[in-house]
N, C-alpha and C positions, 0 to 999 in steps of 0.2 A: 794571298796567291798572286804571280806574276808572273804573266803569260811572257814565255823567251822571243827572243826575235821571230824564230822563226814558225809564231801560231798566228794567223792571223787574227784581230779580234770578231770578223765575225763568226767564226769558226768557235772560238772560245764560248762566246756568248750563246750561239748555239745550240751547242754540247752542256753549257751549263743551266741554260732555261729550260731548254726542253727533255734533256735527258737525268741528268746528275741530278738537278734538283727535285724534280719530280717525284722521282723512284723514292728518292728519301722521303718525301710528306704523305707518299701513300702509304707511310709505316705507321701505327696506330699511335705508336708513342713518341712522332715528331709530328707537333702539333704546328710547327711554324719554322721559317726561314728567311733570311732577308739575306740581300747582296749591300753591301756598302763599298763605297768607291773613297779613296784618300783626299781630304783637302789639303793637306800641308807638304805635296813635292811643289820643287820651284813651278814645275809646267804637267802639263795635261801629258797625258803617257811617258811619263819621265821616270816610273817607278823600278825597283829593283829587286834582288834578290834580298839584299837587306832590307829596303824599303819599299814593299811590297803595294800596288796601289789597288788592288781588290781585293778583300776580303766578305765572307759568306759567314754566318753565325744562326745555328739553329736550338731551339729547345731539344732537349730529351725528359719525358718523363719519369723513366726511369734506366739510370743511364746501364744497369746487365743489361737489358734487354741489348744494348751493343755489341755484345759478346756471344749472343744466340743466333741462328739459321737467317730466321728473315734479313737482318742486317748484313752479317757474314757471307751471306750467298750475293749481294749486291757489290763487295770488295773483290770479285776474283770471277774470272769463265766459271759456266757460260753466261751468269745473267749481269756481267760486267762487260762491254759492248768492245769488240775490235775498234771503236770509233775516241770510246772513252779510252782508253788503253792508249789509243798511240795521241791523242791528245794531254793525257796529264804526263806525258814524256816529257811534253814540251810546257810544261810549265812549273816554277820554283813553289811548292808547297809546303807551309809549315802549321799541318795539323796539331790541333792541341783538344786533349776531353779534360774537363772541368766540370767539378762540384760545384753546386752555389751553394753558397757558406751566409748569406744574408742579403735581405734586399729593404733600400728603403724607398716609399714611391710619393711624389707628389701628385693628391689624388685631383686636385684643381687642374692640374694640365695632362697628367698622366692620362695614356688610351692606347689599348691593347691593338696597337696598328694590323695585326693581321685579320682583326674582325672585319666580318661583312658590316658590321655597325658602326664601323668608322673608315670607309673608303676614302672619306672627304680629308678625313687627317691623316690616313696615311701617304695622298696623294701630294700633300701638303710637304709628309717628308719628317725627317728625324736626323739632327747633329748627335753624335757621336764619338764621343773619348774613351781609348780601352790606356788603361794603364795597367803596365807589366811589372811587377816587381818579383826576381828571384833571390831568396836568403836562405839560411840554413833554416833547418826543418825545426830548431830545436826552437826559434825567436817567435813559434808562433802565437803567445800568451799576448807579449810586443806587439805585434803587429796588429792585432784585433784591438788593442787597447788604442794604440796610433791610429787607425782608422775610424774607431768610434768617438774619441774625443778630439781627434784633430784633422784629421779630411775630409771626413763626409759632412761634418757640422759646414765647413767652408764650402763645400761647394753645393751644399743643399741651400745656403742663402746666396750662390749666385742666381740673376737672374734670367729665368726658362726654365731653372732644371727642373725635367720632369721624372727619372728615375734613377737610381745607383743601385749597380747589383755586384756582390762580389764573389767570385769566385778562385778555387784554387788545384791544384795539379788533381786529377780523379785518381778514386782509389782501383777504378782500374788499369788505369795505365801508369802508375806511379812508377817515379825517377829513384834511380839507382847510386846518384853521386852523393845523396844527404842533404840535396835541396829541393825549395819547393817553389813554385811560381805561386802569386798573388797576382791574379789577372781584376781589374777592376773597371767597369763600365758601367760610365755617366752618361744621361741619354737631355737634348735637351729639343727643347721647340727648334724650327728654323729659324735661320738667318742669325741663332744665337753666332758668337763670336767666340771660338775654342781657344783663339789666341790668347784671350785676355783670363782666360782659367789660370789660378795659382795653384799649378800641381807639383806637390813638395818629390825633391827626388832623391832627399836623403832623410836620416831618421836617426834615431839614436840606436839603433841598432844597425850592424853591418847588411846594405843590401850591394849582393854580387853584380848586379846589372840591371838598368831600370830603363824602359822603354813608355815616351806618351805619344800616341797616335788619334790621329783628327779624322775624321770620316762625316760620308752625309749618304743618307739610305739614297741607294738606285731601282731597287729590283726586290720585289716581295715575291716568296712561290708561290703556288696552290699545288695541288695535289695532282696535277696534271698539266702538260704543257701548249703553251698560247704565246711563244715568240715567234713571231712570220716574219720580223726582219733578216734577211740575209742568211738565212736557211739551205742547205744542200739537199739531195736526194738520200735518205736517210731513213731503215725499219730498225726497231727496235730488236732485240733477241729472242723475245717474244712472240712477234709478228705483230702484236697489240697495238702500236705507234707507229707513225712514216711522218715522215715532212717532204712534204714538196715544193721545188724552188718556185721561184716568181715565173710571171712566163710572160711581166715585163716591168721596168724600172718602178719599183713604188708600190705594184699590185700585182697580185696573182699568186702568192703563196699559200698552201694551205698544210694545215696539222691534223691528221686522223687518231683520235686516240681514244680515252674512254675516261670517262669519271663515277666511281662508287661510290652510290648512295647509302646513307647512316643504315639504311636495313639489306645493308648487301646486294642492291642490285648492282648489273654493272648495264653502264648507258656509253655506248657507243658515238663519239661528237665526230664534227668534220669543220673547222672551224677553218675560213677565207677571206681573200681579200686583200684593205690597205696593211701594205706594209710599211710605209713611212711613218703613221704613226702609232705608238703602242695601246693609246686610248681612243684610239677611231670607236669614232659610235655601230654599234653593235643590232642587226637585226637578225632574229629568232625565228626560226621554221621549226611547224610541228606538224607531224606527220598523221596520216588519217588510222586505224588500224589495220593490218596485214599488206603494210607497205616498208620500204627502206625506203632513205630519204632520198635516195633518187629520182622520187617522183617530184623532186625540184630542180634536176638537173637543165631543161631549156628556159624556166623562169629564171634560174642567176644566170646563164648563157645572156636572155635579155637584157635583164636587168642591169649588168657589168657592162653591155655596149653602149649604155647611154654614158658620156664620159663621169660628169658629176655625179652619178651611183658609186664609185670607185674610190668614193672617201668611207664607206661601207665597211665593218667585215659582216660576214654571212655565219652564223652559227645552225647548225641543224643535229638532228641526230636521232637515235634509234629509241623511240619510245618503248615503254614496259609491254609486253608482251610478241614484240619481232621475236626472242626466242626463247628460251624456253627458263631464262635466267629470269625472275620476277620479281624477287625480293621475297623478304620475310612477310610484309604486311600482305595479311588479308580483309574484307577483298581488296582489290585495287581500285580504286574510287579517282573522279575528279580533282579534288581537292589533293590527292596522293602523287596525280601526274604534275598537278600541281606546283607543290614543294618540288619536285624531281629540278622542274625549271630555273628552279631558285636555288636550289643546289648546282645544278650548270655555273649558273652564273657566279654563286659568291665561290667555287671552284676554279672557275677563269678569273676571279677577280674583276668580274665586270660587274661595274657598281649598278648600272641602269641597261635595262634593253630599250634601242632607240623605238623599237618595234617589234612586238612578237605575232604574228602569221600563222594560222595555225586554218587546218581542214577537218571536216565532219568531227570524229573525237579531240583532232588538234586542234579543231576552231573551238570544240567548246572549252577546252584544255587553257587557249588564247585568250578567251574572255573572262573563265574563274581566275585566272593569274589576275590579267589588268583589275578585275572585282576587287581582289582580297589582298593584292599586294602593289597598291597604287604605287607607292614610291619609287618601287623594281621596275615599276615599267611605263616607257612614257606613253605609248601610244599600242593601240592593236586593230589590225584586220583579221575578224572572224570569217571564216569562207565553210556555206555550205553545212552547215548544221542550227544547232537549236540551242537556248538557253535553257531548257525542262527535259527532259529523256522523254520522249511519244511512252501513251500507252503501252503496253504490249512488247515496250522493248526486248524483255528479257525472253520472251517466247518468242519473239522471231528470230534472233540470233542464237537461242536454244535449236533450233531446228535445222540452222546451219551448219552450228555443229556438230551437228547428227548428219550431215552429210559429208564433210569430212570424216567423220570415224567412221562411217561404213566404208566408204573407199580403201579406208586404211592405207595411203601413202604413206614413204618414210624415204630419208632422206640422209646422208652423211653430213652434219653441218657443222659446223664447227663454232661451238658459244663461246662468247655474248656478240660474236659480228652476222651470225649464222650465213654465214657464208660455206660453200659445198665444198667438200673435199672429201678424196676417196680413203685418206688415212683417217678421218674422224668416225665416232660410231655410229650407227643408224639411231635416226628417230621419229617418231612422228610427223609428219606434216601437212601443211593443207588441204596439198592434191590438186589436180587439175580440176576434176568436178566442180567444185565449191567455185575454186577462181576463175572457172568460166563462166560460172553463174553471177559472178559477184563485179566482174569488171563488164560484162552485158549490162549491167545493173547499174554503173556508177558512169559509163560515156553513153554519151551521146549517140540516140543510131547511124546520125551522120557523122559523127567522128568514129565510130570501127569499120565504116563502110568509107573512110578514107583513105587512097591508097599510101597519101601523106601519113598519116597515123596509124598505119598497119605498124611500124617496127614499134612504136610506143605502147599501142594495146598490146604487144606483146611480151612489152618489157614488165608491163605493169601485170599483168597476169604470173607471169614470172616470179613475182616476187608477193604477189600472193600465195600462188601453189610451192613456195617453197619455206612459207612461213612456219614455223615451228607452232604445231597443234598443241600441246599443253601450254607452252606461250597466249597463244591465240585465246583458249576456254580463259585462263586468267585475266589477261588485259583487257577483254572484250567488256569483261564486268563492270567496266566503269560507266558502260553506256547504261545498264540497269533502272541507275536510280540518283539522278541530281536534280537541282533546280536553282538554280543563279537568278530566276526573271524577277525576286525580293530586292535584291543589289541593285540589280539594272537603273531606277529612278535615280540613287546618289552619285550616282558613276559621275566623276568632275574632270576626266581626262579625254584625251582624243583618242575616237573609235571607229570604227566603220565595220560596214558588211559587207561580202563578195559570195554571188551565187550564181551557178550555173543554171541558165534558162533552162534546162530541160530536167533539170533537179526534180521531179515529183511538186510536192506542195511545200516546197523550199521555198524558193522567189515570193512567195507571196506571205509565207510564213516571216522571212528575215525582213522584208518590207515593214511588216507590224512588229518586230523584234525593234528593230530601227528606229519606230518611235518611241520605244521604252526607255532609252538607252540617254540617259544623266537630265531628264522631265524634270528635275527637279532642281537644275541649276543652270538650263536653258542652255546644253551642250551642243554644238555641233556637230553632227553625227555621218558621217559617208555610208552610201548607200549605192551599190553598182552591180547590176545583172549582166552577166558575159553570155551574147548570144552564142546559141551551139557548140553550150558547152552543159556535160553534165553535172553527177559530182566532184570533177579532177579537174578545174578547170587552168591549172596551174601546168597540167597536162593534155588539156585539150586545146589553148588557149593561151600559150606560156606568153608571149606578146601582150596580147592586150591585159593579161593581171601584172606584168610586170610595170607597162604604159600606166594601171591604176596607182600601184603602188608608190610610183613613180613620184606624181602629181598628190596621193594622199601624202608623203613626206614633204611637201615643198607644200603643202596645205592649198593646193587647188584641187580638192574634192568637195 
């Protein structure tokens, strides 16, 4: 691909991280995608239409499924974007679909760069040689025999190479003139030297035109898009995606989109922050249940005005049961919201969360992560819950839910964002009853009798009462029945607790939570009560959990 004069590259980069690529990895059977950038023009953007300096390379499983609906409907309106359309105008593309006809792999260095299991190598990077050879279709017997006895031996004892794959013209879009392209790619460690490859360009057999091009990986997809640099105002066709610009040099951009999980949920993210750089460390908010993560919006307000928070991005998003979309698995347990997080993550491609944050179900959510998936995570503040489900759990939120269904509210919401709209269908939902009882319940008396905090409790009532009830009976379930406090002694990373003083028998619960927490390897542990505040106190108290947070990352807790 080679963007014309007249695309800019941020534009380009854009439209191809956050939208082009995307769409295609969310297809079952493109399991991967890479962006690779040209090493051998004289200079840096000096590419052309012949010699193209970006080129993108993905798998297909199976390559009909190119020729069916889900794919097909992505090549054309409406679910092809006014945005994508008048951008690939402006840019030289020379698609090509190819069989792979054999592969051979060096298992000592060879590693599947798009796993979550090798972030570290893929960060690392990948040299890349594609060689092009087109001949008559009849010399194919040749050319296999040439490449088994005499290319691939040669360049499997150069040294890095880690794979060769070959392929040739597919048999669904096969050439009409009696030729066939032999596309071939050699993949090696960095910093190998492509120069010094001896790649043959002729053969005993006639080839019509032969092309070797040098390349080194830029840009890996996932299944949903995480580029914040130099981003436009921009919804998807869908309404499922937006990007929004910076709102100032280096920071402030953010991406709304959604990532589906292996049992068909769909989770709704809002990913912000640094945009200078693409691996800015990464902190995680999880949300309490019968909330949107809006109930973090004055804590990153805070947080982002301290200037050094701003090397940050903020990831958050709509845990299982906001609507009425839950997935397949039942029930939904801990350990299930669990995974969901580490699915975020190896999604964005974010190898570590610098920090996961999480409240009452988010904070217990927070703590089985950092428990059972240390490496994913470096550090966590639990806020306002427990390591063990209370007795009684499931009959007391049994009984809650018995007072939304007698109300019977319903609501037009429109899933997996549940957001209201008058064209979507009615459904279930919380109700005001329930959610007045339930945010009485979670502030502070002196913060709903604030006339500061009046538009807040009402925001957050809001977004209770308009919670999706079949939703709600599902996700609630995870509060039932866990118990992490077996973990808690091994625990070898940094952690801390945050609870609101006016919490019930929280404060004194997370107190003794607090000394449980890595006894067994002499861990330092944070520990911090927010006066007058209840269970929101991210909402009651955005300031001073942000001023904790703050000082817990710079480890003066």
């Amino acid at each position: 691909m080679q963007p014309k004069e007249s695309l800019p590259l941020t534009q380009f980069h854009d439209w191809y991280n956050n939208e082009h690529g995307p769409t295609r990895l969310r297809l079952p059977f493109i399991p991967n995608g890479f962006r690779y950038r040209a090493t051998d023009l004289p200079d840096i953007n000096s590419g052309s239409q012949s010699l193209p300096e970006w080129m993108a390379c993905y798998d297909i499983t199976d390559m009909y499924e190119l020729t069916q609906e889900p794919y097909m409907r992505l090549r054309g309106p409406p679910a092809k974007s006014q945005r994508e359309i008048d951008t690939m105008k402006q840019i030289f593309v020379d698609r090509k679909l190819l069989d792979l006809v054999g592969e051979d792999v060096n298992q000592e260095q060879f590693s599947q760069l798009e796993s979550p299991h090798n972030f570290d190598k893929n960060a690392e990077g990948n040299v890349l040689v594609a060689v092009s050879l087109v001949v008559d279709s009849s010399v194919k017997p040749q050319v296999d025999k040439w490449y088994s006895e005499s290319e691939i031996p040669k360049i499997k004892a150069f040294p890095g190479w880690r794979r060769t794959r070959r392929y040739t013209t597919s048999h669904i879009e096969a050439r009409t003139d009696g030729k066939v392209e032999y596309l071939t790619i050699h993949e090696f460690i960095p910093g190998t030297d492509a120069n010094k490859l001896d790649i043959s360009k002729t053969a005993s057999f006639d080839i019509t035109e032969a092309k070797v091009r040098n390349y080194t990986l830029v840009y890996t997809f996932g299944a949903a898009p995480r580029h914040l640099s130099g981003i436009t105002s921009w919804t998807s066709t869908d309404g499922l995606t937006k990007t929004i610009p910076s709102t100032s040099p280096g920071f402030g951009a953010a991406i709304e989109s959604y990532v589906t999980t292996p049992d068909n949920c769909i989770l709704p993210y809002r990913l912000e922050g640094n945009t200078s750089n693409p691996d800015s460390p990464v902190i995680v908010l999880v949300n309490s249940v019968l909330v949107t993560y809006g109930i973090w919006d004055s804590f990153i307000s805070h947080f982002f005005s301290h200037a050094p928070n701003r090397k940050y991005r903020v990831l958050r998003y709509l845990s299982r049961g906001r609507s009425s979309n839950t997935g397949a698995t039942t029930p939904v347990t801990v350990n299930l919201l669990s995974s969901d997080i580490i699915h975020l993550l190896n999604t964005l491609r974010i190898p570590t969360a610098a920090c996961l944050i999480g409240v009452s179900l988010g904070g217990a959510t927070a703590l089985a992560t950092a428990l059972t998936h240390p490496s994913r995570i470096q550090s966590f503040i639990s806020c306002d819950t427990s390591a063990k489900s209370p007795a009684g759990n499931s009959e007391a939120w049994g009984s809650r839910i018995a007072v939304a269904e007698k109300q019977g509210s319903t609501a037009n919401l429109i899933s997996p964002f549940g957001d209201q709209s008058p064209s979507a269908p009615a459904e279930p939902i919380v109700g005001t009853e329930l959610a007045e009882m339930t945010v009485r319940r979670w502030f502070a008396p002196t913060s709903y009798e604030d006339p500061a905090l009046t538009s807040e409790f009402a925001r957050v009532k809001h977004m209770v009462t308009t919670n999706s009830l079949p939703g709600f009976k599902k996700g609630v379930e995870a509060l039932f029945d866990y118990d992490y406090k077996p973990l808690l002694p091994g625990y070898t990373g940094k952690g801390a607790f945050l609870v609101g003083a006016k919490d019930g028998v929280l404060p004194k619960a997370m107190e003794a939570l607090s000394k449980e927490l890595g006894t067994s390897n002499s861990v330092k542990v944070g520990f911090q009560i927010v006066d007058d505040a209840g269970h929101l106190p991210m909402c009651e108290k955005p300031g001073v959990v942000a001023d904790y947070v703050t000082r817990f990352l710079e480890d003066d807790y």
